[in-house]
C-alpha positions, 0 to 999 in steps of 0.5 A, a space after each residue: 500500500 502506498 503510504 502517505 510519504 510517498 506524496 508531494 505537497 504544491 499548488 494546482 491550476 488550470 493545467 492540472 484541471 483534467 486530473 483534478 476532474 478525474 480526482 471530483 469523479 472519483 469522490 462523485 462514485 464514492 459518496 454521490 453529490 453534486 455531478 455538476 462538480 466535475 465541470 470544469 466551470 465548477 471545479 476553478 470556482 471550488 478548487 482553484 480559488 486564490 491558494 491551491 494545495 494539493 497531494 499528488 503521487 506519480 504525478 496525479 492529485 490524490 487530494 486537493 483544497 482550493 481557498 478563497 481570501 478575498 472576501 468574508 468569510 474565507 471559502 475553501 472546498 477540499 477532496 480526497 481520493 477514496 483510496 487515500 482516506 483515512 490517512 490523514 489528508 483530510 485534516 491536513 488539507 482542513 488545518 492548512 485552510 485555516 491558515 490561509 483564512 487567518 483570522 476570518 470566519 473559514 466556510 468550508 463547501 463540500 460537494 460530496 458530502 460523506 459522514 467522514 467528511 462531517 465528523 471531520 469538520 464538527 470535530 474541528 468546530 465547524 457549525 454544518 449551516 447548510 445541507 440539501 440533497 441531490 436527486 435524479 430521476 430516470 426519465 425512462 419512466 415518467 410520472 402522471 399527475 392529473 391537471 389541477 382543476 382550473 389550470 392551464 400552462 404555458 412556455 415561459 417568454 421573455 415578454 413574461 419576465 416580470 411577471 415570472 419574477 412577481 410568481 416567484 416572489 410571491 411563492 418564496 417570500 413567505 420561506 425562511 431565509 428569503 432574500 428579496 432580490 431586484 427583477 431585473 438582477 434575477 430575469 438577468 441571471 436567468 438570461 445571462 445562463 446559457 443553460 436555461 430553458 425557457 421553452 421547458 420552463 412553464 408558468 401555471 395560470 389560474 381560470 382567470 389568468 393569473 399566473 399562479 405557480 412556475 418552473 425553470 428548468 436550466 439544462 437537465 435540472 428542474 432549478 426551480 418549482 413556485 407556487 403562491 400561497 393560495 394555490 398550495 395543497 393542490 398538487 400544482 407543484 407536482 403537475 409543473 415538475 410532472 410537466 417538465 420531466 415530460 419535456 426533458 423527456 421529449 427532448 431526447 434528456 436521458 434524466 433530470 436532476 434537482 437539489 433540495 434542502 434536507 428539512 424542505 417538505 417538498 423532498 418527498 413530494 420529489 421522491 413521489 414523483 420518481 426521484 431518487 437520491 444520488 448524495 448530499 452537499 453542504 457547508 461549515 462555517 469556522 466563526 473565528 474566536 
């Protein structure tokens, strides 16, 4: 077995980005999580920040830990190879973030959460602030959700943008943690996405046309499901993501993937309709003394 003095200690960057990819897609076998990690865009904002360090051996990263300075909190996200763990790496990676962080708060992002990496960062004095599920669904078999009464949908224009936005508001500003955002700042990051797709994305409208509920769909994940107070408890939510799936579906996409908060009521409502779990990812915050 190699041991861990076999390694050498330095920096990563934008040549070491397919290694680094491999390195992701190993974690993502182990432990599930967030597929999009191992995108290139992803993998430069999560492990090449402003200070890299790495642990390679031959030649190829076996863990790696990207950290950002520039702002408060410091950020930092980490990896280590299945075959590597257990070794001490982890801790290593974990001690020499909060070094770079100084003296700011240390959040530290985990894309693909494991109980080992949990009981690693509790057990330094990391608080977990955040934590969601990553589902995916087969769209070889799709979900048959009756049509609430009264309802109707449509394709989501741009000509529509405000009141998209208004749908949205009005479907999350009673949740905890809602940050209230300017319409032409979140219309904007939709059309800035090269991903999104607004002609799978649907705004549902009530028997007297209001609109009453959304989806947006972003390449092959339904990014967000709103429906108004009034119209909760109707199975609305269900019948859009019903509606988007069959989309996805039609358009050759062989599954669909979403993310939702580990205390969010609407995890199970997902699972109902056909997804399954496919890992965790999560955060920490280190709150300096």
């Amino acid at each position: 077995m190699d041991t861990i003095d076999t390694l050498t200690w330095s920096a990563c960057g934008e040549d070491d980005l397919p290694a680094l990819t491999t390195l992701a897609e190993a974690c993502l076998a182990a432990d599930g999580g967030l597929p999009l990690f191992a995108t290139p865009r992803l993998l430069r904002a999560r492990l090449l920040q402003s200070r890299t360090l790495a642990a390679w051996h031959d030649g190829v990263p076996v863990a790696a830990v990207g950290v950002g300075t520039d702002r408060r909190p410091a950020t930092a996200t980490g990896v280590v190879h299945p075959d590597w763990r257990g070794r001490g790496l982890g801790g290593r990676l974990l001690s020499w973030a909060g070094e770079q962080a100084g003296d700011a708060d240390l959040l530290v992002t985990t894309e693909t959460w494991s109980p080992a990496g949990e009981a690693l960062l509790t057990g330094r004095g990391f608080d977990r602030t955040f934590v969601e599920w990553v589902l995916r669904h087969d769209l070889a078999a799709l979900p048959d959700v009756a049509t609430p009464a009264g309802v109707r949908t449509e394709p989501v224009t741009w000509e529509a943008g405000p009141e998209l936005f208004a749908t949205y508001r009005a479907s999350f500003a009673d949740r905890p943690g809602f940050e209230e955002r300017d319409a032409g700042e979140w219309l904007g990051d939709l059309r800035d996405d090269d991903g999104y797709r607004p002609d799978l994305s649907l705004i549902a409208r009530g028997p007297d046309g209001t609109a009453v509920g959304f989806v947006n769909v972003i390449d092959n994940w339904i990014d967000q499901v709103g429906v108004v107070p009034a119209w909760r408890g109707r199975r609305l939510g269900a019948y859009l993501v019903a509606g988007a799936l069959r989309s996805l579906a039609a358009d050759g996409v062989r599954d669909a993937w979403l993310c939702v908060n580990d205390d969010n009521p609407a995890a199970a409502l997902y699972r109902r309709l056909g997804f399954a779990d496919a890992g965790r990812r999560a955060r920490y915050l280190l709150r300096h003394p």
